[in-house]
C-alpha positions, -999 to 999 in steps of 0.1 A, spaced: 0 0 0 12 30 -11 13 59 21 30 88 2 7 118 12 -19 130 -8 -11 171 -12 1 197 -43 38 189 -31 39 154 -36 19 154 -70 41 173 -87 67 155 -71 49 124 -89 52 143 -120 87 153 -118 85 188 -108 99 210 -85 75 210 -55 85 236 -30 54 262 -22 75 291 -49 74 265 -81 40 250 -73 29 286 -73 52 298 -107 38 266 -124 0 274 -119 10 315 -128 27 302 -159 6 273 -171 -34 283 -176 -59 260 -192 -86 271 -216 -120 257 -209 -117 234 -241 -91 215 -229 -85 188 -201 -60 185 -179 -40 160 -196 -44 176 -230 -21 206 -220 11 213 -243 30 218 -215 28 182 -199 54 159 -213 43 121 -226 50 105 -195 34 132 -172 1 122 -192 5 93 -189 4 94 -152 -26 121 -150 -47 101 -177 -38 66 -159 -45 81 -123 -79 99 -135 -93 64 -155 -82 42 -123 -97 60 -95 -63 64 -81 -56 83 -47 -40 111 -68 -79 117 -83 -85 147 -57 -56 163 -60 -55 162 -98 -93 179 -96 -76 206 -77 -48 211 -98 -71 218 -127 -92 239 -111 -57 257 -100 -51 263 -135 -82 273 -146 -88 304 -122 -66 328 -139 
């Protein structure tokens, strides 16, 4: 069973990017979705990145909450 916490920090330590409180916030000033798109859609994610969000989305996985609040994240700009 996996225990790693479920937060911001350790997602986009999941996805291979700098987690500290400064990049989380840079990322979501720098990186805004359009209604059109989905999450895992975005240009900016690279192949294995969607692969995690798409596989973590479709499965249910613990990440499922914290990847809804990343998207809303990026949509409030």
């Amino acid at each position: 069973m996996d225990t790693t916490p479920q937060d911001l920090s350790h997602l986009f330590l999941q996805l291979g990017l700098a987690n500290d409180q400064p990049a989380i916030e840079q990322f979501i000033n720098d990186h805004q979705l359009a209604d059109n798109i989905l999450l895992h859609q975005a240009s900016f994610w690279s192949p294995s990145q969607k692969h995690f969000l798409i596989e973590s989305f479709n499965e249910d996985a613990q990440w499922t909450e914290v990847i809804d609040h990343l998207d809303t994240l990026l949509r409030k700009n």
